[in-house]
KEGUZA-454938 format. One line per field, with one value per residue (C-alpha): x, z, y; residue number from 1; residue in one letter. Coordinates in nm, 4 decimals, padded with zeros to 6 digits. Example, Ala and Ser with C-alpha at 12.3 -4.5 7.8 and 13.67 -1.06 7.14 Angstrom:
KEGUZA-454938
u 01.2300_01.3670
w 00.7800_00.7140
v -00.4500_-00.1060
gumar 1_2
keza A_S
This chain:
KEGUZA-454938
u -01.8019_-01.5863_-01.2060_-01.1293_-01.1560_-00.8075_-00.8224_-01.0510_-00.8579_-00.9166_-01.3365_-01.5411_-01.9210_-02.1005_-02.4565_-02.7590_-03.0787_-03.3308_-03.6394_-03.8668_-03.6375_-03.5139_-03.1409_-02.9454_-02.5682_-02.2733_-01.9957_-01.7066_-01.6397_-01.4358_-01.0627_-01.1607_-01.3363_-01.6413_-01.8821_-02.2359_-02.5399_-02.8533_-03.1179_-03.5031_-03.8250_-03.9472_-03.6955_-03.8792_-03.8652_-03.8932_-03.7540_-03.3621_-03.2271_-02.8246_-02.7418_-02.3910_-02.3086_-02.0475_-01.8293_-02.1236_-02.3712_-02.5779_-02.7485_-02.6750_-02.7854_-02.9463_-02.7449_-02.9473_-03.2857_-03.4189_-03.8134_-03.8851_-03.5606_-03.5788_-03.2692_-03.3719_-03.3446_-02.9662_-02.7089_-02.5328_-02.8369_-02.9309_-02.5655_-02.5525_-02.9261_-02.8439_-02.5195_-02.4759_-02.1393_-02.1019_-01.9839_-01.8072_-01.9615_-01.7935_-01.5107_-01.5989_-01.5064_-01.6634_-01.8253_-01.6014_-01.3555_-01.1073_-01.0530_-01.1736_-01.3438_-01.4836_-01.8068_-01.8783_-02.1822_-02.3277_-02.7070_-02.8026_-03.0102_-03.2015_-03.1072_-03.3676_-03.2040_-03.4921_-03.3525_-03.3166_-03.1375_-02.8041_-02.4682_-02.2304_-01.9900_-01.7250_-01.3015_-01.0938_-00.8340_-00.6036_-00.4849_-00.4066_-00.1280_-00.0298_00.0679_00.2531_00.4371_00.5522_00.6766_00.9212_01.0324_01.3583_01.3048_01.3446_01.1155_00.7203_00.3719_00.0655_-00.2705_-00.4740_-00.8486_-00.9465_-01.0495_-00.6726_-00.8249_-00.5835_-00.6815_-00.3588_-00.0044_00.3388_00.3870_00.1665_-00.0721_-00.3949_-00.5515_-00.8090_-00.9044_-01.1537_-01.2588_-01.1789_-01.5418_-01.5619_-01.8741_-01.6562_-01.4690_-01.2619_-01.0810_-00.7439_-00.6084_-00.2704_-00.1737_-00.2643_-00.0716_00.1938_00.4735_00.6270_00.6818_00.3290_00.2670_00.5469_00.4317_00.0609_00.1006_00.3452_00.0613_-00.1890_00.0042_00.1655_-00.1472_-00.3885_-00.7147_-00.6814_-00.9436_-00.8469_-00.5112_-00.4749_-00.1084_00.2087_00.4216_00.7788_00.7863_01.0694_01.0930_01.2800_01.2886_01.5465_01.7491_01.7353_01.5739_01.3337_01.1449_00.7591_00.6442_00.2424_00.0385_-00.3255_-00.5681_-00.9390_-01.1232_-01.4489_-01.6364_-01.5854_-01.3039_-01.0296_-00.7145_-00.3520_-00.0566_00.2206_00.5718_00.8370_01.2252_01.4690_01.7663_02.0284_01.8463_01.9680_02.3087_02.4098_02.4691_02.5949_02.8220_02.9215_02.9381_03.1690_03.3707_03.4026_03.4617_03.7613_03.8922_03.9260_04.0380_04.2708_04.4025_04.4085_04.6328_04.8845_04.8839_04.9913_05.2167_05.3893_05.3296_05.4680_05.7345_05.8496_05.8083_05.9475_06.3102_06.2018_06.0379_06.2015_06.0647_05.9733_05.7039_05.5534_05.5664_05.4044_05.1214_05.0155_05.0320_04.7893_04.5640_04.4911_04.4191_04.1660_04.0115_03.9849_04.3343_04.4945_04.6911_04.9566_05.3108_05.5194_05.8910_06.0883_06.4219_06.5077_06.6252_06.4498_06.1427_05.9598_06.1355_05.9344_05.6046_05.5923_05.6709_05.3709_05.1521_05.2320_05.1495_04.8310_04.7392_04.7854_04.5655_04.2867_04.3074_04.2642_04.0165_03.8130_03.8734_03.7123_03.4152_03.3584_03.3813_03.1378_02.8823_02.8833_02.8914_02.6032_02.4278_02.5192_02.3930_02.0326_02.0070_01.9985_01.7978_01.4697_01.3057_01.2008_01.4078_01.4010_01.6385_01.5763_01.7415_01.7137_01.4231_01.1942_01.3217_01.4291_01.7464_01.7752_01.5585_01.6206_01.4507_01.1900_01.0976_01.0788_00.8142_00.6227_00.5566_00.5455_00.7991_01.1987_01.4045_01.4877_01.1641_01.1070_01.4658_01.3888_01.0095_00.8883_00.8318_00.4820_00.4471_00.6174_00.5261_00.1180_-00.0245_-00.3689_-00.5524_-00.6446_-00.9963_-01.0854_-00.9284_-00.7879_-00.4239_-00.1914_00.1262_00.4406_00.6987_00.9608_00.8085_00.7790_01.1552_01.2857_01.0912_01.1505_01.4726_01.3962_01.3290_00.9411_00.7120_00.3828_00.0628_-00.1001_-00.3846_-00.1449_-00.1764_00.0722_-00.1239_00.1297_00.1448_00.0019_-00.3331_-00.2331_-00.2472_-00.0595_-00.0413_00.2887_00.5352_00.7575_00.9968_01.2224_01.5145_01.7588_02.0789_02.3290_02.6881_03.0094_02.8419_02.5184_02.3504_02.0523_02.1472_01.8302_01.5821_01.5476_01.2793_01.1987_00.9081_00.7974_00.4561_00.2811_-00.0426_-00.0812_00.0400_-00.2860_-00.4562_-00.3387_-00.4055_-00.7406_-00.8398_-00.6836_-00.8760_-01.1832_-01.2087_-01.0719_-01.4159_-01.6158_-01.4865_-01.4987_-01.8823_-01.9562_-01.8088_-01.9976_-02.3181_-02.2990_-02.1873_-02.4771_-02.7281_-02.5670_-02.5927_-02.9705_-03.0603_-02.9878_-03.3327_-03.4407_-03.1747_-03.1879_-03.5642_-03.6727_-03.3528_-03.4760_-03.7916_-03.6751_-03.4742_-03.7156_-03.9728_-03.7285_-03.6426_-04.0332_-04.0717_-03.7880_-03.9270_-04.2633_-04.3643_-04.7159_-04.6511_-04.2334_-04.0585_-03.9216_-03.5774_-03.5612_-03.7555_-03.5318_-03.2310_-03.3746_-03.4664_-03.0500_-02.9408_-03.1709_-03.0608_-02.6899_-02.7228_-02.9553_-02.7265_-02.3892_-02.5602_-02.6970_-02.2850_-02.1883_-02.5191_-02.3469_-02.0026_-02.0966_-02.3321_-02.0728_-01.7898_-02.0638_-02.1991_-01.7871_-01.7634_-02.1124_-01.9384_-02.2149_-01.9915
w 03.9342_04.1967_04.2364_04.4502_04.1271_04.0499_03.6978_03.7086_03.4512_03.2014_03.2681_03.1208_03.3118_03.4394_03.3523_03.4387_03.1803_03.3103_03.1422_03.1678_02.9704_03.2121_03.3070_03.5674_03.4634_03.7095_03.5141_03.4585_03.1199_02.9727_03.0838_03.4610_03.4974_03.6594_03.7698_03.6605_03.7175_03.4177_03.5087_03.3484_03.5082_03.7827_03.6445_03.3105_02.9909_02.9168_03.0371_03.0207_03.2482_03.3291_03.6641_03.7752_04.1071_04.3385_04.4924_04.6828_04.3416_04.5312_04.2324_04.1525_03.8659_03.5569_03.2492_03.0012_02.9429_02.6247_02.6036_02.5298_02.5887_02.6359_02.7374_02.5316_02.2357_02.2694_02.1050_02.4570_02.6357_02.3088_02.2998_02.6505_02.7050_02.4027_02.5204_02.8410_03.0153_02.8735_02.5410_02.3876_02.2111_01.9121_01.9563_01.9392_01.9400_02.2586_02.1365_02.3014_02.0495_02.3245_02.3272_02.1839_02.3977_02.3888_02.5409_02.7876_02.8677_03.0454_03.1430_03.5375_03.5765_03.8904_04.0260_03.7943_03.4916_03.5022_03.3193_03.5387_03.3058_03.1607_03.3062_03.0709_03.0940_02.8483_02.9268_02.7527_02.5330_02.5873_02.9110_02.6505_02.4750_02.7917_02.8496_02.5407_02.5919_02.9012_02.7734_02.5770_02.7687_02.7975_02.5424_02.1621_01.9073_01.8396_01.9405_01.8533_01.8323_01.5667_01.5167_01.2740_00.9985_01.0538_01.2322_01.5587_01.8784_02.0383_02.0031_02.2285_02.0079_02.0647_01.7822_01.8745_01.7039_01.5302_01.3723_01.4356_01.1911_01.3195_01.3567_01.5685_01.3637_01.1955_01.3440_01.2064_01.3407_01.1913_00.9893_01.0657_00.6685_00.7451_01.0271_01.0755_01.1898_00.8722_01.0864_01.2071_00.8608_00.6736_00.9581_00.8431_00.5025_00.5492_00.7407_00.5404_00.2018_00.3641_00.5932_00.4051_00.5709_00.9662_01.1132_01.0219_01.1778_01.4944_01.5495_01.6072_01.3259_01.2387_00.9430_00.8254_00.5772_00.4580_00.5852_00.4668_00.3817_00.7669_00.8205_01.0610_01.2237_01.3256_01.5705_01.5510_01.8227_01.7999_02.0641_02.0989_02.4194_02.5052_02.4619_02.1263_02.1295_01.8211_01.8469_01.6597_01.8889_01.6731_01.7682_01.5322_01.6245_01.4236_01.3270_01.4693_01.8442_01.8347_01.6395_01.8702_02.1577_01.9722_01.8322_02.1928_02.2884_01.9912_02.1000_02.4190_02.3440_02.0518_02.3716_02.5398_02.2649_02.2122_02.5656_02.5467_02.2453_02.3769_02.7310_02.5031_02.2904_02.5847_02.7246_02.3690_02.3234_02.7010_02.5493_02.2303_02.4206_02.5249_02.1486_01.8090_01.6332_01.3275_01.5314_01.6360_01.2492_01.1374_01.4154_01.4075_01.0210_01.0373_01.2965_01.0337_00.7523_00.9642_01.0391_00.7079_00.6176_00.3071_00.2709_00.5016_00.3671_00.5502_00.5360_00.7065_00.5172_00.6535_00.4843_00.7808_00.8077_00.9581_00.5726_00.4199_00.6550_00.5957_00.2020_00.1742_00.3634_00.2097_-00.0844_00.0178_00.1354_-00.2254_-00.4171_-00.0905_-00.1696_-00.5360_-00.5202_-00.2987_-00.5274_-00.7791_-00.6127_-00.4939_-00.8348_-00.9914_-00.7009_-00.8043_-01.1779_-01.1398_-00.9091_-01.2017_-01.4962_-01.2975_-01.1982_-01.5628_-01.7019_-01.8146_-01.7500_-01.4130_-01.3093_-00.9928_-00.9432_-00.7062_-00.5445_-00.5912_-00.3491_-00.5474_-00.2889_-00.4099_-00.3725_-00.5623_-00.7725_-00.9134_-00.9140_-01.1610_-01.0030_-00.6694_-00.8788_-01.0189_-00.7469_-00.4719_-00.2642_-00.1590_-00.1827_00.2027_00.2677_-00.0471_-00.0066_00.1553_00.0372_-00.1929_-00.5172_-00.5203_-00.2429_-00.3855_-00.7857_-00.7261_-01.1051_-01.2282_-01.5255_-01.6755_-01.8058_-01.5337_-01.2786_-01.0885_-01.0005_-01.3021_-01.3202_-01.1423_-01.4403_-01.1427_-01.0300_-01.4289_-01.4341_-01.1549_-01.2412_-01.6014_-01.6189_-01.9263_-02.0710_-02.0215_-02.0628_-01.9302_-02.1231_-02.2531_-02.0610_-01.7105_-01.4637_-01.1934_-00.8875_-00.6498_-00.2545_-00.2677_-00.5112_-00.8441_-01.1411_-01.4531_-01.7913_-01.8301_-02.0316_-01.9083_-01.9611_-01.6904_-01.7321_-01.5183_-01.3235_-01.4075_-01.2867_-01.4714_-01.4330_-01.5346_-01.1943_-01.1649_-00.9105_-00.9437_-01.1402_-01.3132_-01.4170_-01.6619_-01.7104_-01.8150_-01.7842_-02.1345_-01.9939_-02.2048_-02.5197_-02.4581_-02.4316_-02.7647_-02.9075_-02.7719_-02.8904_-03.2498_-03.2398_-03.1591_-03.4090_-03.7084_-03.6454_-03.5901_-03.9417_-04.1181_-03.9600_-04.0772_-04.4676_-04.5200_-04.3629_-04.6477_-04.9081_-04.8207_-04.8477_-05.1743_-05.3078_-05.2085_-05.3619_-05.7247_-05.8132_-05.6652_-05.8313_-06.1999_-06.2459_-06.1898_-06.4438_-06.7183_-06.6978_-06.7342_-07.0438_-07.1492_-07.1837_-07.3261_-07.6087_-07.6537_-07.7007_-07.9507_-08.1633_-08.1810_-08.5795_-08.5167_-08.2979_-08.3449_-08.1384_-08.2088_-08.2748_-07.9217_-07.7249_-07.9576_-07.8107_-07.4565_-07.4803_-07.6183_-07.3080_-07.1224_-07.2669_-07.2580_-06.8762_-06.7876_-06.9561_-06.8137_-06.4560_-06.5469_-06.6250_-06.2780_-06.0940_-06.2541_-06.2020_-05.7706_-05.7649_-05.9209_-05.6673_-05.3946_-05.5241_-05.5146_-05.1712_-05.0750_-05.2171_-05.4913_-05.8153
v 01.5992_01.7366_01.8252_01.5607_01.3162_01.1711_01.2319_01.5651_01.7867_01.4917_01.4428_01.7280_01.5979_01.3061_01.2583_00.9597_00.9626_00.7503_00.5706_00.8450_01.0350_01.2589_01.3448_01.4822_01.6220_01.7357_01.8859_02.1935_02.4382_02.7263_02.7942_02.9015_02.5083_02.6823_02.4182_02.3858_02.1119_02.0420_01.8394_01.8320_01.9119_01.6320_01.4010_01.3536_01.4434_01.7945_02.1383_02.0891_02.3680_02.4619_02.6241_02.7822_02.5498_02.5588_02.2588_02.1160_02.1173_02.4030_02.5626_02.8998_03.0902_02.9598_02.9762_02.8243_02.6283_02.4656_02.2590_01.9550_01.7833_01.3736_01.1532_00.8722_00.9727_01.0931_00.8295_00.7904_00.7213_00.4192_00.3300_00.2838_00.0902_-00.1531_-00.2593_-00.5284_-00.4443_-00.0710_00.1012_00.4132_00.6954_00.8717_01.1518_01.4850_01.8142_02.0636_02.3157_02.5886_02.4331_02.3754_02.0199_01.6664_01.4392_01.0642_00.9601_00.6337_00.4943_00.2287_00.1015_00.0985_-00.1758_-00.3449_-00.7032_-00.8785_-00.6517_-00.3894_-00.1033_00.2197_00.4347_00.4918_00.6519_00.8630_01.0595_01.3083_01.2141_01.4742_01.3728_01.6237_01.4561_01.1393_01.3799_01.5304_01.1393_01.0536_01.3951_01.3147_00.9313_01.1537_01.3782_01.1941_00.9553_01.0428_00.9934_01.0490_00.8567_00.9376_00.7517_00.7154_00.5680_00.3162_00.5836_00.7454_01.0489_01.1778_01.1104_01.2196_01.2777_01.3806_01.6936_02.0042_01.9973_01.9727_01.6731_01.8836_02.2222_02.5407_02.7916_03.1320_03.1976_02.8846_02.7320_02.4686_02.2228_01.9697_01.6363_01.6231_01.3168_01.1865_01.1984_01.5917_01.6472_01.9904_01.7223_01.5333_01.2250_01.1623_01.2328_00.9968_00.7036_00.7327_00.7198_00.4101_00.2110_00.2571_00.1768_-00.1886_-00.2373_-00.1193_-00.1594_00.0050_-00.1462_-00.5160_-00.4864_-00.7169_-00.7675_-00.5670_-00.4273_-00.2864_-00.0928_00.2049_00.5058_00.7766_01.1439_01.3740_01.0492_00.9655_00.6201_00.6374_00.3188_00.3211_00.0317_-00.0039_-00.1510_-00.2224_-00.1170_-00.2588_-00.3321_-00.4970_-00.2146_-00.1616_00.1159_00.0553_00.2811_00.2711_00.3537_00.4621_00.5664_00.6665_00.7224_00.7943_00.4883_00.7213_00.7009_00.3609_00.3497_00.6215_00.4051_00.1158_00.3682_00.4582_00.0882_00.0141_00.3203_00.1554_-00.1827_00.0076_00.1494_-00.1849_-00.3748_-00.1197_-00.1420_-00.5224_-00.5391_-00.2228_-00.4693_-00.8302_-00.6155_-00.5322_-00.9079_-01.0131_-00.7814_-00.9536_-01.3318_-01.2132_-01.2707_-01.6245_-01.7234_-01.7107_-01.4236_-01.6027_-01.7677_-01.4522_-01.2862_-01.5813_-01.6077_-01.2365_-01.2713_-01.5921_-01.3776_-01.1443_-01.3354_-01.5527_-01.2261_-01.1240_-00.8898_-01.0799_-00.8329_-00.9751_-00.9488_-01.2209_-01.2032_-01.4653_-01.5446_-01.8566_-02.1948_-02.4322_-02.5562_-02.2469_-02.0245_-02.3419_-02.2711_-01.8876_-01.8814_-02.1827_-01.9352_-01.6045_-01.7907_-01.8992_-01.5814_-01.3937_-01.6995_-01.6235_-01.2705_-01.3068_-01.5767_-01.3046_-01.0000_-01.2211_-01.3181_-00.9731_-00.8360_-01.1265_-01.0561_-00.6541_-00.7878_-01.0358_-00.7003_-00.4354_-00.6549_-00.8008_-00.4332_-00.2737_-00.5361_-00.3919_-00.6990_-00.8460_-01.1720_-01.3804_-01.6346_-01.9877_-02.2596_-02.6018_-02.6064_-02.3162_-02.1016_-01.7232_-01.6189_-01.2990_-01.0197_-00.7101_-00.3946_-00.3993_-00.7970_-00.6008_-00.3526_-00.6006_-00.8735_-00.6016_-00.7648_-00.6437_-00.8836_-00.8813_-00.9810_-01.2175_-01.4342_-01.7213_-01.7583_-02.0139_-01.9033_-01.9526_-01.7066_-01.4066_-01.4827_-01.5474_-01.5894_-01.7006_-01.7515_-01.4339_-01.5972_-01.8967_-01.6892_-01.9808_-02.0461_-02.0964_-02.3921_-02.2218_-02.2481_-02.2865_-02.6172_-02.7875_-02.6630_-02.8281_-03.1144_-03.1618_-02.9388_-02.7844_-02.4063_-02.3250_-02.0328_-01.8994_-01.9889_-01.6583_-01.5106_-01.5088_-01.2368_-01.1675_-01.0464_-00.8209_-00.8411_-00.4904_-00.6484_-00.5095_-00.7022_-00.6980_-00.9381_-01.0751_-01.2873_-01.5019_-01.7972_-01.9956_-02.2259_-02.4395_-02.2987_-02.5733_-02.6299_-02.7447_-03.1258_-03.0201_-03.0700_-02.8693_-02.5900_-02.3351_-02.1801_-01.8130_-01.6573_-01.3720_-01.1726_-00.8672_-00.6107_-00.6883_-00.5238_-00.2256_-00.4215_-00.6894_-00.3907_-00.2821_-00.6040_-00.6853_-00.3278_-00.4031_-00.7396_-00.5625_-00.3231_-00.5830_-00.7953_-00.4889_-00.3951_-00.7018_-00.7578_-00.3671_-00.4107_-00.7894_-00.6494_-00.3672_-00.5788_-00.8299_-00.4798_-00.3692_-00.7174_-00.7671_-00.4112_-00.5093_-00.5585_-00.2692_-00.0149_-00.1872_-00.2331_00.2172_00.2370_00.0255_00.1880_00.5009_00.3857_00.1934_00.5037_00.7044_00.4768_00.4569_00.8245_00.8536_00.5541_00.6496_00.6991_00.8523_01.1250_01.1908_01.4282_01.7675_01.8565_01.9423_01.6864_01.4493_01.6496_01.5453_01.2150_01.1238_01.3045_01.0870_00.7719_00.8533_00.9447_00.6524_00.4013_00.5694_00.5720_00.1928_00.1246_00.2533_00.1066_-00.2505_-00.2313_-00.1425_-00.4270_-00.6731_-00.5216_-00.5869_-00.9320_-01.0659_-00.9274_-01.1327_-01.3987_-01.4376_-01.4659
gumar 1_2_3_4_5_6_7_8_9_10_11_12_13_14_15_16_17_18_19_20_21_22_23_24_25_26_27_28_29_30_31_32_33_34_35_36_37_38_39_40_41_42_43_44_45_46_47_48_49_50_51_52_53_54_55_56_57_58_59_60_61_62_63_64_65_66_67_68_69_70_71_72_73_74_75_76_77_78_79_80_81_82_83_84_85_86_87_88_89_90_91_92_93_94_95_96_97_98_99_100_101_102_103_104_105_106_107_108_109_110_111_112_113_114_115_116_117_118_119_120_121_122_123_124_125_126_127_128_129_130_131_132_133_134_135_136_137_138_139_140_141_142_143_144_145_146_147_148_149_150_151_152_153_154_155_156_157_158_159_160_161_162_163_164_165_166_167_168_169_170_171_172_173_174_175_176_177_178_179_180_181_182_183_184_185_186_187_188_189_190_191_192_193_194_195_196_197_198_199_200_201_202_203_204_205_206_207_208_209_210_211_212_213_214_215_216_217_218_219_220_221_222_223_224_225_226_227_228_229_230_231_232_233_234_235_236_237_238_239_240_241_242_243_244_245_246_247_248_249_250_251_252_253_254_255_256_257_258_259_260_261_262_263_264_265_266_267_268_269_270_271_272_273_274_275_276_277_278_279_280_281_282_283_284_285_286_287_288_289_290_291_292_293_294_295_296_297_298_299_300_301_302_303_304_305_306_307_308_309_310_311_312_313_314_315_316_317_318_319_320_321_322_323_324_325_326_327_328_329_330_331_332_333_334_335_336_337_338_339_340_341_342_343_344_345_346_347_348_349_350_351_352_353_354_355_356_357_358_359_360_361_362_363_364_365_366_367_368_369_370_371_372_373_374_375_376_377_378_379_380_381_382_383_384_385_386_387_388_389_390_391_392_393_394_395_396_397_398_399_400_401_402_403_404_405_406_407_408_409_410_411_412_413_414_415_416_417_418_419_420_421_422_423_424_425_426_427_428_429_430_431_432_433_434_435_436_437_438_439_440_441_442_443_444_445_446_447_448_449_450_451_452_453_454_455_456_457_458_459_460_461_462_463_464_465_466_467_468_469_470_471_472_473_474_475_476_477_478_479_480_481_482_483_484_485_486_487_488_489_490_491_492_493_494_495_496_497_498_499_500_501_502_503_504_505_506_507_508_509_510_511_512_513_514_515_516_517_518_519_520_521_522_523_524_525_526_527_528_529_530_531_532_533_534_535_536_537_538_539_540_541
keza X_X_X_X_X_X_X_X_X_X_X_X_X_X_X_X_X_X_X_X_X_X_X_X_X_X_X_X_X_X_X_X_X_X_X_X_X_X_X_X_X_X_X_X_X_X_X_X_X_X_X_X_X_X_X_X_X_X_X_X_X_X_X_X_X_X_X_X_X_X_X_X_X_X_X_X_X_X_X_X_X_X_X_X_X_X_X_X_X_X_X_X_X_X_X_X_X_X_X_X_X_X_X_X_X_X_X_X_X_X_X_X_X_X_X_X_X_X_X_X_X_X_X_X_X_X_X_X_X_X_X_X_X_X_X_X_X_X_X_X_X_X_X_X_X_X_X_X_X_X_X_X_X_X_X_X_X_X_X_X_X_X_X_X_X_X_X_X_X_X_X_X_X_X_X_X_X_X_X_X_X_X_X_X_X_X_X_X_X_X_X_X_X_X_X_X_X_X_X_X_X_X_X_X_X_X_X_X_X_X_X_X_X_X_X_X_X_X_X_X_X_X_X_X_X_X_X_X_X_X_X_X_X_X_X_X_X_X_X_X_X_X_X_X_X_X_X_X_X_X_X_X_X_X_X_X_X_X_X_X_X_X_X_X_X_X_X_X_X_X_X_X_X_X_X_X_X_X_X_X_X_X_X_X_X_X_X_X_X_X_X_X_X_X_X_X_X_X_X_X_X_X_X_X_X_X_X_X_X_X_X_X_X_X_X_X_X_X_X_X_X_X_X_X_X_X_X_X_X_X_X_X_X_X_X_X_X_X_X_X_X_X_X_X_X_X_X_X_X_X_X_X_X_X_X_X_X_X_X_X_X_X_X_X_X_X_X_X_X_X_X_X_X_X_X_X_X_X_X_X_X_X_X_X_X_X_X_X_X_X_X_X_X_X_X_X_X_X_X_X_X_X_X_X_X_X_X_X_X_X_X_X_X_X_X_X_X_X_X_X_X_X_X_X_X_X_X_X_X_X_X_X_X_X_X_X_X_X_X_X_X_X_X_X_X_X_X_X_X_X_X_X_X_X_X_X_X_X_X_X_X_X_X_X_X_X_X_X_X_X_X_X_X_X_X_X_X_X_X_X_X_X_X_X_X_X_X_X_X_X_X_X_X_X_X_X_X_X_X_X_X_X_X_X_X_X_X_X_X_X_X_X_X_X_X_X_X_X_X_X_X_X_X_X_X_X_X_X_X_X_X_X_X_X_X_X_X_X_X_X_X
């Protein structure tokens, strides 16, 4: 490594590990870039010294040595050997904490594809930033790169693309959802949440959001070589970078329009003595209605055919002008009312085609309804069968079909663009004109997810009840025996003892055995009456 590289500030060391584990490094550290050689004992495996050197690679001073150090086993010398044209390593951070830096290796190999030993090398990353700062030096907006985890590899704004602990010891690589500038920050979350997976994305993409109620756009390339290497390149900029010249353009083009109409009102103003001005009332009058001004008051009291001509138009002109006011007010109407519905509806052309949905459709499905008009139905309303789950009947298609009313059979699930699911409800029926003619389809569904829920919960405990009440009414029912048969002993013995003529009892024991008797046939009552109750429930009487 010398200064006479073209891209020195951006390559931290070269290095070569060959098969008998031994390695040989040229390279430059700290602020000052002071230049410094390591190489092992003999070209082996073993003693890894570090000497200060000076442009040449004369070796100076040593600096560091460690035992018992083999090239073979380091992940850019296996990297490197296993791979046939070359490969990159995994970014890191140095250890002076000073920059990041990414790893490439590649195997040196004889002719006949002996293996020699492997090449490597570290490239800084800070001379990647240093790059995308300079793209926008004059240009506005942000890049920044991104791997396929969503960890920074670089950006045009001066944050460094990872952290240190103030003791140095740990050291961090930042993720773009982490980052100190809200953009890089806003961007990242919007990729990930319409793209989902990073490392499957292979095309570009346009995608917006919101900050501080200033639209913003984000254009995302994908980067992946040969060699393995998978980066994002990301570059927000605000709407307003590009309104602002249209703006200027339109203030421009206002300029010259304005001049061109001053210039033919002085060119008409000069004709005006050669034409009848009725003529020119009427054409600038027609002018503005075709471009859109109804509000055109013409005035030409005149009993000839060009009186006739103007009053036919004027007239024409206020039904136009109501006729619009009317659909403009139906449009916001037919907005307004799909807007506060609580339920989601999508409406359809003749062709299953959407035309419109409201918000809670939007919700539901996962899809605006920019990017859903258009589509086929099928497309943007994806349902299956809660239980088989295979794709459910469109109720779009058996409308248009059949044109009649039809709902969903139970156990449907709506599955969103995004991959949520939710239980729903719905019914569609036929958009018909004044003739009857079939001229779309709406549907009208709603979330009944947490009400199945419910239900299947309710259901669940009802025959976990009714299973738990006949399984004790079948064990009360079978213990008859075994409850009546100890009583009538007892009663049975008692009754014994107080007839007895040879022996009779005392006043007292006579006292005892009646309380016996009246408790045993009270309890024997009782022990009945359950086992009746519990023999009806068994349905055994």
């Amino acid at each position: 490594v010398n200064k006479d590289s073209p891209d020195f500030c951006n390559r931290s060391s070269i290095y070569f590990g060959n098969t008998e584990g031994g390695v040989v490094v040229g390279g430059q550290e700290g602020e000052e870039k002071l230049q410094y050689v390591i190489s092992t004992d003999n070209f082996k495996a073993g003693s890894f010294s570090k000497f200060r050197s000076d442009e040449t690679g004369k070796r100076g001073e040593t600096l560091l040595t460690l035992p018992n150090y083999d090239a073979r086993k380091r992940q850019w010398y296996e990297a490197g050997a296993s791979s046939e044209d070359g490969t990159w390593g995994d970014i890191y951070i140095l250890f002076t904490g000073q920059d990041m830096s990414i790893p490439p290796s590649r195997a040196v190999r004889e002719r006949d594809g002996t293996l020699l030993g492997v090449v490597a090398g570290d490239i800084f990353l800070s001379g990647l930033s240093l790059f995308l700062k300079n793209l926008h030096a004059e240009r506005a907006g942000i890049s920044f790169i991104m791997d396929g985890e969503g960890l920074m590899v670089a950006s045009s704004t001066s944050e460094k693309p990872f952290s240190v602990s103030k003791d140095g010891k740990i050291k961090k690589r930042l993720p773009a959802t982490e980052s100190a500038t809200l953009e890089i920050v806003e961007a990242a979350k919007k990729i990930k949440k319409h793209l989902g997976d990073l490392n499957s994305i292979d095309a570009h993409h346009s995608l917006g959001f919101e900050i501080d109620d200033q639209h913003n756009f984000v254009e995302i390339a994908p980067f992946r070589d040969k060699y393995g290497l998978f980066w994002l390149v990301a570059t927000v900029v605000p709407e307003i970078a590009y309104t602002e010249q249209v703006i200027k353009g339109n203030s421009r083009t206002l300029y010259i329009i304005f001049a061109a109409f001053l210039f033919m009102a002085i060119i008409s103003a000069f004709l005006a003595r050669w034409l009848t001005r009725p003529i020119l009332d009427l054409t600038r009058t027609a002018n503005a209605v075709a471009n859109g001004d109804l509000s055109q008051n013409l005035k030409i009291d005149r009993r000839d055919e060009i009186g006739d001509l103007s009053r036919s138009f004027q007239k024409m002109t206020g039904q136009l002008e109501e006729t619009f006011k009317d659909l403009k007010n139906n449009e916001e109407n037919l907005r307004v009312t799909l807007d506060s519905i609580g339920d989601a509806v999508i409406a359809t052309d003749v062709s299953g085609n959407v035309t419109r949905m409201n918000p809670v459709a939007e919700s539901l499905c996962g899809w605006k309804q920019d990017e859903a008009v258009g589509k086929h139905m099928g497309e943007v309303f994806n349902i299956i069968n809660a239980n088989t789950r295979e794709p459910a009947f469109n109720p779009v298609n058996t409308v248009l079909a059949e044109g009649k009313t039809v709902g969903l059979a139970n156990h449907t699930i709506l599955v969103s663009k995004d991959g949520f699911e939710y239980q729903i409800a719905d019914s569609a029926a036929p958009i018909r004109n004044d003739t009857g003619d079939i001229l779309g389809v709406v549907l009208v569904f709603r979330d009944v997810t947490e009400e199945y829920a419910v239900r299947q919960v309710l259901n669940d405990a009802l025959v976990n009840a009714e299973q738990a009440n006949q399984a004790k009414s079948e064990f009360l029912a079978s213990m008859s025996h075994e409850l009546r048969t100890p009583l009538n002993a007892v009663l049975g013995f008692s009754q014994m003892l107080q007839f007895t003529p040879k022996s009779p009892l005392s006043s007292s024991q006579n006292e005892y055995v009646e309380n016996i008797l009246e408790g045993g046939n009270h309890l024997l009552e009782l022990v009945n009456e359950i086992l009746d109750l519990a023999s009806i429930e068994a349905d055994k009487v």
